[in-house]
C-alpha positions in Angstrom: 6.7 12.1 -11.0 5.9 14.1 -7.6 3.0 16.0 -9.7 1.5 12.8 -9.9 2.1 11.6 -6.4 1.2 14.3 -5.0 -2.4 12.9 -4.3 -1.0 9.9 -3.0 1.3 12.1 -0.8 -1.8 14.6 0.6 -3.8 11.5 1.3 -1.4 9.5 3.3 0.3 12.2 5.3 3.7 10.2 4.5 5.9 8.9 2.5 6.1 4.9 3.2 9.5 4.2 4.9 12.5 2.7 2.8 12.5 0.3 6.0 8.7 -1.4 5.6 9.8 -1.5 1.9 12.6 -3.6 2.1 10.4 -6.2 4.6 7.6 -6.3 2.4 9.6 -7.2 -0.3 10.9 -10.8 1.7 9.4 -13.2 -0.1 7.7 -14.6 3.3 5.7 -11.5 3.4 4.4 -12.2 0.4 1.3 -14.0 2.3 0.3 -11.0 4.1 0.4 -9.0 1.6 -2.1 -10.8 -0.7 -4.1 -10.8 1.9 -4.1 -7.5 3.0 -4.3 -6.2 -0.9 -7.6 -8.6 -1.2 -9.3 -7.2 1.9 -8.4 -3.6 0.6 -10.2 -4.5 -3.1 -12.9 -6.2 -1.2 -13.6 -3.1 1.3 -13.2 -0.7 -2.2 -16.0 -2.7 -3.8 -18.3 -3.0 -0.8 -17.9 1.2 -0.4 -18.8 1.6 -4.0 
């Protein structure tokens, strides 16, 4: 499993913290989130 997050890893610089885990998991964040992950896919497509 680190083999193939190692990519993932290089890119980020980080590991994401157990703590921003657990809040984006509370179902009121779930919102945000949605958003955020549809202006990340529309930015990808744009930049293709």
């Amino acid at each position: 499993m680190q083999q193939l997050l190692a990519p993932i890893y290089s890119f980020l610089k980080c590991e994401t913290p157990d703590s921003w885990i657990e809040e984006a998991k509370k179902p009121e964040q779930l919102k945000g989130l949605l958003i955020d992950h549809c202006n990340c896919e529309l930015y990808a497509n744009v930049c293709r």
